[in-house]
Each structure stands twice: as C-alpha cells, then as structure tokens.
N, C-alpha and C positions, 0 to 999 in steps of 0.2 A: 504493500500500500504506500509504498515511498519512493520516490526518486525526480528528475529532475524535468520540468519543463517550460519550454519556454514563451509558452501561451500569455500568464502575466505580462511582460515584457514586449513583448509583441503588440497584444492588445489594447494598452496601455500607450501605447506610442501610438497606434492608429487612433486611438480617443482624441488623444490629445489633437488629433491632426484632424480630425471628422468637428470636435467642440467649435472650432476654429470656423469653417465652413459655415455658410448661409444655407448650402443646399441641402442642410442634412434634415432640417424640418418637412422639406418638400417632399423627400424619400419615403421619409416613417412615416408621413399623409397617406402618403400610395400605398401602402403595406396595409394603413390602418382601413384603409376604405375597403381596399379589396379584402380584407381577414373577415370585415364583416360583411361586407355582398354576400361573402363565398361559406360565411356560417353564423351569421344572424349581427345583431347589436350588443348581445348578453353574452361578458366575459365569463359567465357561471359558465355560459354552455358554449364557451367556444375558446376550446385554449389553444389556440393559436391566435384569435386576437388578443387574448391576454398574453400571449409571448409578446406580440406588437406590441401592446401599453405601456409592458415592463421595460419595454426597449424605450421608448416614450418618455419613460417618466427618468430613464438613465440619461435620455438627451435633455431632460430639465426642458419639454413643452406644455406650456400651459394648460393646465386641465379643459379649460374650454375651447383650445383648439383641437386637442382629441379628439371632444365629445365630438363636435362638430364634423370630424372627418367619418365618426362612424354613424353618427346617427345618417350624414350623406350616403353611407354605401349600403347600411340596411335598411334604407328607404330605395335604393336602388338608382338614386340622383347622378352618382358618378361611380365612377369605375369600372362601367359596363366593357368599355373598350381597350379596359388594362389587361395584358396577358403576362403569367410570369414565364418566363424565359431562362434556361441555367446554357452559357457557354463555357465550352471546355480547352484549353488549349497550353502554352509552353513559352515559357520565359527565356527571358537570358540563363544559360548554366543550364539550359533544359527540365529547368522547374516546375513542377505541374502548378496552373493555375484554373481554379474554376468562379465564373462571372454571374450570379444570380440579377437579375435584369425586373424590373417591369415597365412593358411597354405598351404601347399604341399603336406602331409601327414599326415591324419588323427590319423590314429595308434598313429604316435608316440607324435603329440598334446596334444590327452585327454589321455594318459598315463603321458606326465610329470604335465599335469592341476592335474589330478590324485592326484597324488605324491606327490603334493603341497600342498594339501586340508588333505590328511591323513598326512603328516609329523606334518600340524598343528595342530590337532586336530579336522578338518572340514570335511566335507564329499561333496563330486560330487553327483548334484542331476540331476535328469532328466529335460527332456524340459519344459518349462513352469511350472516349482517350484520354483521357485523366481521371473520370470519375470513381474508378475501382476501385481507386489509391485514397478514397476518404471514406469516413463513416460520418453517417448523422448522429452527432452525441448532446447532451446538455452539460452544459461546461458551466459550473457556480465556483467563483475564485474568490479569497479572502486573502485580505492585506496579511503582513510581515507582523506575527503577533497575538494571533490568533490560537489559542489550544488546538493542537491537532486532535487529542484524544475527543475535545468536547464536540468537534467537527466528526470527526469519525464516527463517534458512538451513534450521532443523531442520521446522519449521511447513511451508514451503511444499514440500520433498524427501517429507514421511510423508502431503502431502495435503489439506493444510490451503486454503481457499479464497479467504483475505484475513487481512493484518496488518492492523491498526486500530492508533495511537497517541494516545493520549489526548490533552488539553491542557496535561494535568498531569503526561506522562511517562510511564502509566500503557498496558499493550500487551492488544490483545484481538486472541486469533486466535479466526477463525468457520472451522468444518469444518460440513460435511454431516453430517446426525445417523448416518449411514453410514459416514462417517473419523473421530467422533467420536474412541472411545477409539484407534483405531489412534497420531491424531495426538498425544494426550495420552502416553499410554506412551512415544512417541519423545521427546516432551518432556523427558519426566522421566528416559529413560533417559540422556539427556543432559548431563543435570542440571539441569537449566529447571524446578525446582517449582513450579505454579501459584498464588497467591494465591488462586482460586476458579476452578469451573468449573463448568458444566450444559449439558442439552441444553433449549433453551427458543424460545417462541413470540417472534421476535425484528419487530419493526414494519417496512414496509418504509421509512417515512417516518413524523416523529414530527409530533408537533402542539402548537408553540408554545403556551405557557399565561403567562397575569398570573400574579402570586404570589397575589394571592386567591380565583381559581379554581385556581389548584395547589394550596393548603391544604385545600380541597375535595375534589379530586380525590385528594389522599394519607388523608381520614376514609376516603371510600367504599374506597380501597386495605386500609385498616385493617381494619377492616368487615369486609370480606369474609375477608382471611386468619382473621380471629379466628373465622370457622362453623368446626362439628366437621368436617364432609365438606370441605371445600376445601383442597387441596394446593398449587395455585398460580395467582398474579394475573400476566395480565401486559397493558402496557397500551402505546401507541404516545403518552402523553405524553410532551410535554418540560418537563419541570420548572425553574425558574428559579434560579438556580445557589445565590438567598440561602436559600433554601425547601432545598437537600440540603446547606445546611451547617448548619443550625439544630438 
C-alpha cells in the first residue's frame, strides 16, 4: 500500500496552470450541462454530475453559475449539440497522450487537436492506440501531513483499491470510478478533507523522459488544454522532478 507517485506533483502544476486561465469556467459549463442532459439535474441521482460539481467547486465557481448551467441542460436548453469526443495519439519521446474533447463540430476539433500534436512534434493517432495503456481510476490525494493509517483504515473499509504515498509525504487513494464518490464521502465524513480529487484516465506504467523532451512534452500539454472543446489531457509521462518544480 506504499510507494511513490507522481500524480500530486503533476497535478498540482497543471492546477496551478488551469487557476490561471479564463477558459476553465467555460469547460466545466460544458461538462456540467451535458452531465445533466445526459442524466437529469439531481446530483443524488446522477454521479457523474456530481463528479462535474466536485470539479466545480475545486475551480472555486460560483454556486449560481453551476446551478444555472445545469438546470440549462436538464431543461434541455443547451447542450443538445455537445458530443464528447476522446482523441488518442503521441508526443514528443513517443509518449502516449489521450484528449477528452466536447464538441459541436467535429471538423474543426480534431483539426486544431491536429495542429497541436504536429506543431509539437507528436502525431494524432487512431482509436485505441494509446488507450490500452490507461485505466479509469478515482484518484482522492491528500497534502504532506496527513495520517496515513487514518486514511487507510477509512479508504480501504468504504472500498477504496490502493493507498499510494508519495515521496514527499503526500497520500493518493485510487477507487474504481464505481467507489469513487462512495469512498470520498467516507473520507470526508470522517474528516479526511481531500486536497484534490477526480475520476481520470490514470497510465498503467509511465515513460521516463530527459528534461528537454519533458519541456516538450508539457508545450504540447499546454496546447492542447488551451483549445475551446478540450476538457482534459492526460498522458502516461514521467516528468523529471526539476521540470515540476520550475
């Protein structure tokens, strides 16, 4: 139940990069509308919009801009035209990268996903040419500081599938996107408040990188989060420890 990863670290750097952005409210609109077209208004009965919220309320949006985007979508007002889209393809260092999208317009998506992959040096690959190499996991991380035991004991009772501790002190429990929330709610009923959490495309094995193919590898990251239709990168690099403290 221990060893080291480098998830914290990672994800914490894309935060900080994503806080920055304007467009990140507009992304989790799209998520939130279409979560509830696609399974009602009622976070009781639909936990995947409540994954969107939780995500939501981590980008600090105002509750009444939420409400608003969901009461739009299970009223059926917007997001008729939204499709989600996952592109798979290959970075600099030949890194697997995959691009969860939601769109309007096909064409003009995997033309700028495109764009972004050849400007870097990577290429767009076909369907299930990268995907094999991730699992959909729930990932609940806690800061440097935290009782591992207190985390464990409540984590692995509510379902949770693996403790992870950092190198730096830092804890990640992985649940099945199925225990996700059951396990987080235990958490927190507990009083174990997470530092971050999502359900996300998690690598089975990462791929060593030099720091000058990682600085590469994190443009083309850039890239792409910064298109209007892309929700989220995720990629089974391993980044070089100087490169995610810079």
């Amino acid at each position: 139940m221990a060893g080291h990863s480098k998830w914290s670290n990672i994800k914490h750097r894309k935060a900080g990069q994503d806080a920055k952005r304007a467009k990140v409210f507009t992304k989790i609109i799209r998520e939130l509308t279409v979560a509830a077209r696609d399974g009602g208004g009622n976070i009781d009965d639909n936990p995947g919009l409540r994954t969107v919220v939780d995500k939501a309320k981590a980008a600090q949006m105002p509750k009444d801009t939420m409400e608003r985007a969901i009461a739009r979508g299970a009223g059926g007002q917007d997001g008729a035209e939204l499709t989600p889209l996952t592109y798979e393809g290959y970075g600099p260092g030949g890194v697997a990268v995959l691009v969860e999208t939601m769109t309007d317009n096909r064409n003009r998506t995997v033309a700028e996903v495109r764009h972004a992959f050849s400007r870097a040096g990577g290429n767009l690959g076909t369907d299930g040419s990268v995907s094999y190499l991730f699992d959909k996991k729930g990932q609940i991380h806690f800061a440097p500081g935290v009782s591992e035991d207190d985390v464990m004991e409540v984590a692995i009772d509510s379902g949770a599938e693996d403790v992870v501790t950092d190198e730096d002190g830092g804890i990640e429990v992985v649940t099945s996107p199925e225990e996700y929330l059951a396990v987080k709610d235990a958490l927190v009923e507990a009083g174990q408040e997470p530092d971050a959490s999502e359900v996300a495309m998690v690598p089975q094995v990462l791929s060593d990188l030099d720091a000058d193919t990682g600085e590469k590898v994190l443009r083309l990251l850039d890239a792409l989060e910064d298109l209007d239709d892309v929700t989220n990168v995720y990629t089974n690099a391993n980044f070089p420890m100087e490169i995610m403290q810079s």
